[in-house]
C-alpha positions as CSV (number, residue, x, y, z in Angstrom):
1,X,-23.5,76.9,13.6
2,X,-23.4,78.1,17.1
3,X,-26.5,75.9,18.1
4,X,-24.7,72.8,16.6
5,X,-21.4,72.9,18.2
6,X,-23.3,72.3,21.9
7,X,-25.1,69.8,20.3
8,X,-21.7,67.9,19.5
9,X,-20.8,68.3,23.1
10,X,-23.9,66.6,23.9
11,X,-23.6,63.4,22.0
12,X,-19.4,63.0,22.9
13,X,-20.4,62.7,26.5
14,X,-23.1,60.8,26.1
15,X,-21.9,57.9,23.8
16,X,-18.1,58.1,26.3
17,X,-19.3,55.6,28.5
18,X,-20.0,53.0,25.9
19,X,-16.6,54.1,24.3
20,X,-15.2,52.9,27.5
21,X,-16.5,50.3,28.3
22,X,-15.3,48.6,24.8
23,X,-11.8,49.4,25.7
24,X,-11.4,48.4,29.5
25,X,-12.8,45.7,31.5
26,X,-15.9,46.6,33.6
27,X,-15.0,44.3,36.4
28,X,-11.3,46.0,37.1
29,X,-10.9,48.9,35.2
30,X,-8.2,47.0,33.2
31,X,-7.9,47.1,29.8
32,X,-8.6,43.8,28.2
33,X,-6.1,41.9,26.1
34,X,-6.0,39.1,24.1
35,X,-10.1,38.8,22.7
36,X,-13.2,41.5,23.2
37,X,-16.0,38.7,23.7
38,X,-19.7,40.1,24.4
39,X,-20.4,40.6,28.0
40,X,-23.9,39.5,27.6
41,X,-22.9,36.1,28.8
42,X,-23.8,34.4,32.0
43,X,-21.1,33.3,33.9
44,X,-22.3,29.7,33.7
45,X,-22.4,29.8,29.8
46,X,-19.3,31.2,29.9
47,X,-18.1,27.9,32.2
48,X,-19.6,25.4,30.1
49,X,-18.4,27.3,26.7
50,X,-14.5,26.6,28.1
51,X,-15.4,23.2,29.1
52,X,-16.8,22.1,26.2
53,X,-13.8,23.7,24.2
54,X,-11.2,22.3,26.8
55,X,-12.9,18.5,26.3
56,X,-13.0,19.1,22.4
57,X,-8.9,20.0,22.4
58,X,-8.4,17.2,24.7
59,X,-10.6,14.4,22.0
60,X,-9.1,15.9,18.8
61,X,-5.4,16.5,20.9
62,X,-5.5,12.2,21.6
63,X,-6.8,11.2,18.4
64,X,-3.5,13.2,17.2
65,X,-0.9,11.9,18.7
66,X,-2.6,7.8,19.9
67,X,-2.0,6.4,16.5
68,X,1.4,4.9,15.5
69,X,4.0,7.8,14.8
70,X,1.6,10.3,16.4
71,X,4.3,12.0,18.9
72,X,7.1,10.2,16.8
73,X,6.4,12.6,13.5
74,X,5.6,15.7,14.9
75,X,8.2,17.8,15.7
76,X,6.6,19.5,18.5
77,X,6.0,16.9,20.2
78,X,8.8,14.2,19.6
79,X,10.2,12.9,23.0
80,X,13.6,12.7,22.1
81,X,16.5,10.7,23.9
82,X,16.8,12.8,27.4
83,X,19.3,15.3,27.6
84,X,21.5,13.6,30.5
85,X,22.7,11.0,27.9
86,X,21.6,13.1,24.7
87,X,25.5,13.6,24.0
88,X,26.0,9.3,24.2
89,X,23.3,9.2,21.6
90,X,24.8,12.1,19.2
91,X,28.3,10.0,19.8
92,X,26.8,6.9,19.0
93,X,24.8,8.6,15.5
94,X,28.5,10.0,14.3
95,X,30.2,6.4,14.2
96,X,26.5,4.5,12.4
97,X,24.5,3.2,15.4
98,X,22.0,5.2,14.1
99,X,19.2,2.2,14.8
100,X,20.0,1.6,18.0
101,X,19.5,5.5,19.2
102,X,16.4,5.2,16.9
103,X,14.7,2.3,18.3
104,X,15.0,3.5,22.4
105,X,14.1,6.7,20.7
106,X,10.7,5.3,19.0
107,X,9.8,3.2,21.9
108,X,9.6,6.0,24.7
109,X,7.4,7.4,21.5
110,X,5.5,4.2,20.8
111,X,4.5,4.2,25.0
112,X,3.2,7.4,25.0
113,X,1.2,6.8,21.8
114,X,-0.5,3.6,23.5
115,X,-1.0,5.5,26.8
116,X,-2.9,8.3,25.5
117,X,-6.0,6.7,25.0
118,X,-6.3,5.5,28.5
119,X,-5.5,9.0,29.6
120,X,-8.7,10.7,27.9
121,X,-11.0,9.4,30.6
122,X,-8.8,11.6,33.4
123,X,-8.6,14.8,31.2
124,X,-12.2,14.8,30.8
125,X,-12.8,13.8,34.8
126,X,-10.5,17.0,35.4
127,X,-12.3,19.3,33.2
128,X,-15.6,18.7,34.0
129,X,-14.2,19.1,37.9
130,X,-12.3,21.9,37.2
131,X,-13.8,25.2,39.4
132,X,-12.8,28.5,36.9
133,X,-12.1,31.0,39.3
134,X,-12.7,33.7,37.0
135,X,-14.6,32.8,33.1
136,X,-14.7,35.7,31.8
137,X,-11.5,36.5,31.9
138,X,-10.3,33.3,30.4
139,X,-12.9,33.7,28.1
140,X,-11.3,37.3,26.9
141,X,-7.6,36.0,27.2
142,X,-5.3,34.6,24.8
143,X,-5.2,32.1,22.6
144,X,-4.2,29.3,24.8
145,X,-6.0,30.8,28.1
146,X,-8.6,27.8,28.9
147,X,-5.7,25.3,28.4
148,X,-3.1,27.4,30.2
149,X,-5.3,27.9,33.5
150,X,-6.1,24.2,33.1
151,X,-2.6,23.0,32.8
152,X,-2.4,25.2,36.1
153,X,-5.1,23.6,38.2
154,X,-4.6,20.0,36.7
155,X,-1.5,19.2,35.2
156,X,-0.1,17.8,38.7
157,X,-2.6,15.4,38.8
158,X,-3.0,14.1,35.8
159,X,0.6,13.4,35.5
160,X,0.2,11.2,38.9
161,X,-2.5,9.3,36.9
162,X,-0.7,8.6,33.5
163,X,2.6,7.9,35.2
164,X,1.6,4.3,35.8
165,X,0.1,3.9,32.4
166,X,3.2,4.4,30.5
167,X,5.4,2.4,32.6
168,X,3.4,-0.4,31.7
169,X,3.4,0.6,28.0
170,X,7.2,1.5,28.7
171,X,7.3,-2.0,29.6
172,X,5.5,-3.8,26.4
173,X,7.7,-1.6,24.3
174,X,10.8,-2.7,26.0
175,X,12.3,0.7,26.4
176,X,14.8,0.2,29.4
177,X,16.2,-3.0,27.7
178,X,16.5,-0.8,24.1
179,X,18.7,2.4,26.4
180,X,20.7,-0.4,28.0
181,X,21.7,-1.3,24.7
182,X,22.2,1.9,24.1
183,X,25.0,2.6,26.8
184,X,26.4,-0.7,26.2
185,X,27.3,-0.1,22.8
186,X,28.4,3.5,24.3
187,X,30.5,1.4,26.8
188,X,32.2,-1.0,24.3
189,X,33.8,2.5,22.7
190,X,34.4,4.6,25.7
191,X,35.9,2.3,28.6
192,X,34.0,3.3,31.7
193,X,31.5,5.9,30.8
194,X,29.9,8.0,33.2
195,X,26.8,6.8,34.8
196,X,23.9,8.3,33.6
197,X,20.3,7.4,35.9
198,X,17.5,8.2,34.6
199,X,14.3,7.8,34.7
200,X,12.5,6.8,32.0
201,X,9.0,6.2,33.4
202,X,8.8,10.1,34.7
203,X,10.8,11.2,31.8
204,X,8.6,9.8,29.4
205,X,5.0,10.8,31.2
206,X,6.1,14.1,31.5
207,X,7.0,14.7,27.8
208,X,3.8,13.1,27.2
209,X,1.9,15.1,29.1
210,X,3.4,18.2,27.8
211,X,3.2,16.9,24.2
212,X,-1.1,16.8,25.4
213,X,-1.1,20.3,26.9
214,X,1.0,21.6,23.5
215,X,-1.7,19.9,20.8
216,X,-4.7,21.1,23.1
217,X,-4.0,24.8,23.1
218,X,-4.0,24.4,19.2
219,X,-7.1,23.2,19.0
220,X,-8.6,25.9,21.6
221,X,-6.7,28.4,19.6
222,X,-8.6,27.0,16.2
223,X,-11.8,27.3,18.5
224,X,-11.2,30.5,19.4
225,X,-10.0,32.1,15.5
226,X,-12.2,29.6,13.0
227,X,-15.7,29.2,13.0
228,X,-15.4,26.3,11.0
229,X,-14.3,24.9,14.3
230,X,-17.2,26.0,16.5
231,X,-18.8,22.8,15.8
232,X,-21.6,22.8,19.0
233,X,-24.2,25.4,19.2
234,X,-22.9,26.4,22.7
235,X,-19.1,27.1,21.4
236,X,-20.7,29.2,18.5
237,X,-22.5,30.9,21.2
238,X,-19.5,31.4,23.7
239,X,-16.5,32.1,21.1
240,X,-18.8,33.3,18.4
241,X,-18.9,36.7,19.7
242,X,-15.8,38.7,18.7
């Protein structure tokens, strides 16, 4: 007995090292939250693994929300009439105007839905641009890390980009002329009503690109928890690990 008890001693401090490096990161001495992916990975896999995921999130995020009713029926993601005038619109519900708050309400929905398309191009551009200052730990973050850090770095510009995009689909949709109706009707109730500005083209592309960012870091976050959705050999290798 008294020959095995030193022996015991032997093997804790010989396996401690491995025990901590499972629970704390070896770059910082930090302990790692969120995932506990293999460190075998190059930093360069690692890169490629969340660009390939980010670029996946953004195809499957567009295809969502481009077709007809795509922002409009989804709850999350619903650009609703803008909270400057959202009172007018409630007002306007009570008494039965219910279609015309529902028609500037679809077409600011509508715009978006026909601009997404045209915004893929510039989401994939970004990502495949898109230095990661440190992979690994995005890697090991949380479920939404890759699209959080990219919403960081990119989200200025893209929004620069897809601002004149929905104008114009603004403009085929014939939103402005639908919340003019909108007040008028407000107007024809309530004699001089305050003056509300606003503007709908910056409104609009920044619910939009919000909307993107919100159905992206769902689809990293199925990347990340289902390997059904690992569908390339390199994000089975990258997220396959945990």
């Amino acid at each position: 007995m008294k020959k095995i008890i030193p022996l015991i001693f032997l093997f804790i401090l010989l396996i401690s090292p491995q025990l901590e490096a499972v629970f704390f990161d070896s770059h910082n001495g930090e302990v790692v939250e969120g995932y506990a992916f293999d460190k075998g990975l190059s930093d360069g896999v690692i890169t490629s693994g969340l660009r390939e995921a980010l670029t996946i999130s953004t195809q499957k995020a567009v295809d969502s929300l481009s077709v007809e009713n795509g922002y409009f029926d989804n709850p999350a993601v619903k650009i609703r009439v803008p909270e400057k005038v959202r009172t007018i619109a409630e007002d306007l519900r009570k008494i039965g105007f219910y279609k015309t708050v529902d028609e500037f309400e679809r077409s600011m929905n509508r715009a978006v839905e026909m601009a997404a398309p045209m915004a893929t191009p510039i989401f994939i551009s970004s990502i495949k641009e898109m230095a990661f200052d440190d992979a690994r730990k995005i890697l090991n973050g949380g479920d939404f890390a890759a699209t959080e850090y990219f919403r960081k770095k990119a989200s200025h510009r893209l929004y620069e980009t897809f601002k004149p995009m929905v104008s114009e689909t603004l403009n085929q949709v014939k939103a402005a002329k639908k919340y003019k109706k909108m007040i008028e009707n407000y107007a024809a109730l309530i004699p001089f009503p305050e003056t509300q500005i606003i503007d709908l083209d910056r409104y609009v592309a920044e619910k939009g690109i919000d909307g993107f960012f919100l159905m992206m870091a769902e689809e990293e976050k199925k990347i990340r928890t289902d390997p059904v959705a690992r569908t390339t050999n390199l994000l089975k290798q990258v997220f396959g690990q945990s």
